[in-house]
PyMOL commands that place a pseudoatom at each C-alpha (Angstrom):
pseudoatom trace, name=CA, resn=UNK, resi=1, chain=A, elem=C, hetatm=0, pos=[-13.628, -2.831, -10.901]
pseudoatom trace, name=CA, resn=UNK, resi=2, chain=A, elem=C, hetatm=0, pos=[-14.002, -6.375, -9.346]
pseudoatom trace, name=CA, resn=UNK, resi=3, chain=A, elem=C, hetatm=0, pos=[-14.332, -7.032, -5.585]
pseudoatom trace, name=CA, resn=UNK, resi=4, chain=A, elem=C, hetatm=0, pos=[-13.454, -10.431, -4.129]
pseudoatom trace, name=CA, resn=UNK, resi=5, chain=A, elem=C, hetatm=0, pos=[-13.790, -11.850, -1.098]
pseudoatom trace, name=CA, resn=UNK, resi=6, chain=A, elem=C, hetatm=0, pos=[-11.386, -12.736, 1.420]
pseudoatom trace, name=CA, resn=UNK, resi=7, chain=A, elem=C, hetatm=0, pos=[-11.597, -14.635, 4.136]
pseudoatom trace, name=CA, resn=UNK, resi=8, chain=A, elem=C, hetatm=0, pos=[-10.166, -13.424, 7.129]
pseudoatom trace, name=CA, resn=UNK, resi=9, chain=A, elem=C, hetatm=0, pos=[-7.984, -16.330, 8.911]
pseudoatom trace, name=CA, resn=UNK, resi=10, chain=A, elem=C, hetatm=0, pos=[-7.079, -14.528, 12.146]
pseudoatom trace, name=CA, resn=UNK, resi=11, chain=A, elem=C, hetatm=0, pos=[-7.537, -11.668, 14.473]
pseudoatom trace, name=CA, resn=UNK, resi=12, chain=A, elem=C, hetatm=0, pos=[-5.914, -8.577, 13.551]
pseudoatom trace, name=CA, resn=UNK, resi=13, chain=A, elem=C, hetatm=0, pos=[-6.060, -6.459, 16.781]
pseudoatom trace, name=CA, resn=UNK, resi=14, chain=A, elem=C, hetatm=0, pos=[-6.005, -3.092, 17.118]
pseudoatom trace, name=CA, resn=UNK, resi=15, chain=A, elem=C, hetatm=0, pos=[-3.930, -1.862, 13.788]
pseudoatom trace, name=CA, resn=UNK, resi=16, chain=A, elem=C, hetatm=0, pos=[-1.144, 0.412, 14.320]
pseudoatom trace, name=CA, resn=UNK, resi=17, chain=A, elem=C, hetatm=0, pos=[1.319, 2.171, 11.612]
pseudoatom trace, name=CA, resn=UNK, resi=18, chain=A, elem=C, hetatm=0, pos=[4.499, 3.595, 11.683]
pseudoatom trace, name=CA, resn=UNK, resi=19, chain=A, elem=C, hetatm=0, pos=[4.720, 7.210, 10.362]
pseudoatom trace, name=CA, resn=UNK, resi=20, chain=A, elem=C, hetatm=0, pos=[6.949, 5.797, 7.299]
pseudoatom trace, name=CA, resn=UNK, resi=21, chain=A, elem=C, hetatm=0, pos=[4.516, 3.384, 6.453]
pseudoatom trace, name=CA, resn=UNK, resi=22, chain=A, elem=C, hetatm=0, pos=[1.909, 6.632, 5.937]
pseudoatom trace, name=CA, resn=UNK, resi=23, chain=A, elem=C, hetatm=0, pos=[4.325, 8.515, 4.386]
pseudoatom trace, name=CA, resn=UNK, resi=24, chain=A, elem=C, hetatm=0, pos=[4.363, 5.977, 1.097]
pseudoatom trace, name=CA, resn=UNK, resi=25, chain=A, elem=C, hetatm=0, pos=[0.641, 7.674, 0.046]
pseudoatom trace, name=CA, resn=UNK, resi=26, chain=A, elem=C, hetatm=0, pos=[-0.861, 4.344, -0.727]
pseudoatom trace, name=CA, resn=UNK, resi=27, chain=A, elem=C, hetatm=0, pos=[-3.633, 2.047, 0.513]
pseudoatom trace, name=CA, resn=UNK, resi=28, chain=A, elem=C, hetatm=0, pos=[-2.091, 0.486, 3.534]
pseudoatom trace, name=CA, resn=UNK, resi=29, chain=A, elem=C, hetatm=0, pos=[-5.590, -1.477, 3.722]
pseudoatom trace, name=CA, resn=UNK, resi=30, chain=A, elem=C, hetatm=0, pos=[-5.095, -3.446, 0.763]
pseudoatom trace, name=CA, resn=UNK, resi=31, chain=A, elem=C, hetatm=0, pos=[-1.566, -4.687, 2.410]
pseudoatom trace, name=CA, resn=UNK, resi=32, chain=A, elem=C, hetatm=0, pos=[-3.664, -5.823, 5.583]
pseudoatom trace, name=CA, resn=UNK, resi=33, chain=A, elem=C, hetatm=0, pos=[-6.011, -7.744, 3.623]
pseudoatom trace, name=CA, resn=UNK, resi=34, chain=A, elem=C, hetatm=0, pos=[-3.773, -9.890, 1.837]
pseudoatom trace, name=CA, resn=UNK, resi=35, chain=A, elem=C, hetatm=0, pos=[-2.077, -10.336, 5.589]
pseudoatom trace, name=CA, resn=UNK, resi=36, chain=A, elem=C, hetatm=0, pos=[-5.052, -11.280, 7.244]
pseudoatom trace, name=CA, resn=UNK, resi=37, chain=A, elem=C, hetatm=0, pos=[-5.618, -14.083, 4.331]
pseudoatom trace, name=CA, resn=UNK, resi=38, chain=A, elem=C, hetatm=0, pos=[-2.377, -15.452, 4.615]
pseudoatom trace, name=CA, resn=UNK, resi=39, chain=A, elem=C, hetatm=0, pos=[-0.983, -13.751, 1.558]
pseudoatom trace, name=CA, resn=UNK, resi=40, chain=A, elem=C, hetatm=0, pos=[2.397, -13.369, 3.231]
pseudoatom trace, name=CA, resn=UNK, resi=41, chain=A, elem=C, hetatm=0, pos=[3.759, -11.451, -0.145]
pseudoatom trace, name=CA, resn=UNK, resi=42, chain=A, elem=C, hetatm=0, pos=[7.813, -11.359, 0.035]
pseudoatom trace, name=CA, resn=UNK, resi=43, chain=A, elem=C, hetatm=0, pos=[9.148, -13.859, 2.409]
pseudoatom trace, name=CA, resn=UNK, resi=44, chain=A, elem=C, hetatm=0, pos=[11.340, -16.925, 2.481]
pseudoatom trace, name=CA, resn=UNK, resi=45, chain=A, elem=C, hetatm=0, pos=[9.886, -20.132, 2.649]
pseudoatom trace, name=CA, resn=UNK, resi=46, chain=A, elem=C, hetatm=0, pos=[11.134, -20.502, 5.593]
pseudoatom trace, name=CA, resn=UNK, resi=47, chain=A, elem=C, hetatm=0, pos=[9.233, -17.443, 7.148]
pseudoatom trace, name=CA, resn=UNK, resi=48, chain=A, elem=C, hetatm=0, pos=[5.921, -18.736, 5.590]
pseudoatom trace, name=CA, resn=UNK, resi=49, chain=A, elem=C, hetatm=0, pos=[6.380, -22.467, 7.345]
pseudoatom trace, name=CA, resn=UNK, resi=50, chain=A, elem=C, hetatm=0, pos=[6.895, -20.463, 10.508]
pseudoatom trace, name=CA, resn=UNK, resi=51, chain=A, elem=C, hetatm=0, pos=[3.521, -18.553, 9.664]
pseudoatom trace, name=CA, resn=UNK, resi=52, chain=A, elem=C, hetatm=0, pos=[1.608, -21.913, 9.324]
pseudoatom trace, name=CA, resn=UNK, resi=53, chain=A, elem=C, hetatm=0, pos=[3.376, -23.491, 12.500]
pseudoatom trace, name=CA, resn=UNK, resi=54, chain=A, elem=C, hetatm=0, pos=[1.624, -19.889, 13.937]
pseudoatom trace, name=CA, resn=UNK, resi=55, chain=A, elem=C, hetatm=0, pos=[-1.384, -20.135, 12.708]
pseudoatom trace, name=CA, resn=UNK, resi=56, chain=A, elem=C, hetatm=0, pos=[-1.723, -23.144, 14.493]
pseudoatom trace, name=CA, resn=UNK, resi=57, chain=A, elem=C, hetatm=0, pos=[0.095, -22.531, 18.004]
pseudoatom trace, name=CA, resn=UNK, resi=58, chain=A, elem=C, hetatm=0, pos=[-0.617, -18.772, 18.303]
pseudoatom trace, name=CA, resn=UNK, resi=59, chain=A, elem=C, hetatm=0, pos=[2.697, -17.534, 17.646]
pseudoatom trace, name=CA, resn=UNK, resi=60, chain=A, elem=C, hetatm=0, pos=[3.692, -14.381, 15.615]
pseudoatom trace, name=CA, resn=UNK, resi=61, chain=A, elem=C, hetatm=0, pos=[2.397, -13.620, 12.248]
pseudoatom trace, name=CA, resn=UNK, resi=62, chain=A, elem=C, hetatm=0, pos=[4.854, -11.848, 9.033]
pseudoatom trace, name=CA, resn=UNK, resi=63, chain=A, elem=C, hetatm=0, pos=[4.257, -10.515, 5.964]
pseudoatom trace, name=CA, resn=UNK, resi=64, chain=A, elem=C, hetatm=0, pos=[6.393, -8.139, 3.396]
pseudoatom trace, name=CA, resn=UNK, resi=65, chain=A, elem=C, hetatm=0, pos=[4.796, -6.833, 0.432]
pseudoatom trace, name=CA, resn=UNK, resi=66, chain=A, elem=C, hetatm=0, pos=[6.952, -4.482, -2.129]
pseudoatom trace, name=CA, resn=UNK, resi=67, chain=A, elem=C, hetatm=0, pos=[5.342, -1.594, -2.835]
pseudoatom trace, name=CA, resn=UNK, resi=68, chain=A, elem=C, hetatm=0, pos=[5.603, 1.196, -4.923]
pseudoatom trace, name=CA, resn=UNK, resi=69, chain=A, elem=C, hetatm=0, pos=[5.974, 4.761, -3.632]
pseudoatom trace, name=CA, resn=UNK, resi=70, chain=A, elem=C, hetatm=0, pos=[4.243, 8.054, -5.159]
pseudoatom trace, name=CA, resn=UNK, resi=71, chain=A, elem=C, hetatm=0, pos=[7.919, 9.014, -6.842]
pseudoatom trace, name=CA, resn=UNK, resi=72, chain=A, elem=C, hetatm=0, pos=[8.193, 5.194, -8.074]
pseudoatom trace, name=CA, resn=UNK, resi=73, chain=A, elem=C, hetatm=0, pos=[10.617, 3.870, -5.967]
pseudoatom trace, name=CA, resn=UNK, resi=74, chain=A, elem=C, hetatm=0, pos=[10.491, 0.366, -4.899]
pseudoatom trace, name=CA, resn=UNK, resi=75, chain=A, elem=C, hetatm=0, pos=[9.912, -0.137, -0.669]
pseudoatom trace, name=CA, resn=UNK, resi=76, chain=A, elem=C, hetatm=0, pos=[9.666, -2.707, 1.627]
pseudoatom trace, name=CA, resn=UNK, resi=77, chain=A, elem=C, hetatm=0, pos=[6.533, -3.015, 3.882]
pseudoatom trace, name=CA, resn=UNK, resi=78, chain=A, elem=C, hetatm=0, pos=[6.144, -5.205, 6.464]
pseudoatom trace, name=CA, resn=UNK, resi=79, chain=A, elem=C, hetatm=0, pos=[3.354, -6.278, 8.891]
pseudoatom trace, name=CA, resn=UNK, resi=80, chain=A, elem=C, hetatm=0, pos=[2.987, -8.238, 12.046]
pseudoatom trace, name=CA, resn=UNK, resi=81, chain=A, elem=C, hetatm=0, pos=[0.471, -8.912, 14.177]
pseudoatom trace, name=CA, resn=UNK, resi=82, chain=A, elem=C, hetatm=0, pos=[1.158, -10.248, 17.935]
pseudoatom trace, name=CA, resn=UNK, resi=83, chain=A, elem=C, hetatm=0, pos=[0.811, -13.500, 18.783]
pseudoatom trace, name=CA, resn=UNK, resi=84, chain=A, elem=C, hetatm=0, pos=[-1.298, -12.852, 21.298]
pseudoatom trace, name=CA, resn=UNK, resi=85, chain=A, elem=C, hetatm=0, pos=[-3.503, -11.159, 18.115]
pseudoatom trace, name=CA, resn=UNK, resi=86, chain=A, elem=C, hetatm=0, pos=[-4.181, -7.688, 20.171]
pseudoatom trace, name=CA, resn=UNK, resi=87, chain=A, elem=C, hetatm=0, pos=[-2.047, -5.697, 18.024]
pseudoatom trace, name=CA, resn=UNK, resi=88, chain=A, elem=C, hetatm=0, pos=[-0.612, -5.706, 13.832]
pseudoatom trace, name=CA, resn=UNK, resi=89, chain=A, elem=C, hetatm=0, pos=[1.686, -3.404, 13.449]
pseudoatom trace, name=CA, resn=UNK, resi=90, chain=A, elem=C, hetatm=0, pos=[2.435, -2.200, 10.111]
pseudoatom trace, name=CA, resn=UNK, resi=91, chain=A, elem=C, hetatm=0, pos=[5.914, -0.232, 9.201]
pseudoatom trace, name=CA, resn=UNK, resi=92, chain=A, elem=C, hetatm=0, pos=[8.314, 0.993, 6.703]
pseudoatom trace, name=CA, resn=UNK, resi=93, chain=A, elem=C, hetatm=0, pos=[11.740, -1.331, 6.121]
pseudoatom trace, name=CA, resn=UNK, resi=94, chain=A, elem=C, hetatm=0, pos=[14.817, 1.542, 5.900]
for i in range(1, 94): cmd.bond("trace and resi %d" % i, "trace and resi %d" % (i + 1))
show_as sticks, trace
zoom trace
C-alpha cells in the first residue's frame, strides 16, 4: 500500500461525530483528510467558490463525500469545521 502526503490547509479543531456517521463502520479519518486538504468531494461549484472565499476570510468550511456502507448502500457524509476552526463536525445526511 502507498502513503501520500497531504498537506493540511487549515485547523481542524476539536473533531466531533454524529452517532450516524459511526454507525457506517468505515474510516471516518480518511474523509477528514481529504477535508483538511481541500478535497471538498461532492459539492456544487458553487459550494467550493464559497470554500475558497473561506479559506481566505475565515468563514465556514464544507465537504460531502459518498460513501459506501458495510451492506453497500450508497450515503452521504458531510463535514464542517467552524469558522472560527475550534470545532469539525462530521455527520450522517438522512
Amino acid at each position: 500500500m502507498a502513503y501520500y502526503p497531504i498537506q493540511q490547509i487549515f485547523v481542524l479543531g476539536t473533531i466531533v461525530f454524529s452517532s450516524g456517521a459511526e454507525s457506517l463502520d468505515v474510516d471516518l479519518y480518511r474523509f477528514i483528510r481529504r477535508h483538511m486538504s481541500g478535497d471538498w468531494g461532492d459539492i456544487s461549484d458553487y459550494d467550493i467558490e464559497m470554500n475558497e472565499i473561506a479559506l481566505a476570510t475565515d468563514g465556514p468550511l464544507l465537504s460531502q463525500y459518498t460513501v459506501t456502507d458495510a451492506g453497500g448502500s450508497l450515503r452521504s457524509l458531510s463535514i464542517m469545521t467552524e469558522s472560527d476552526r475550534s470545532i469539525t463536525v462530521v455527520w450522517l445526511n438522512s
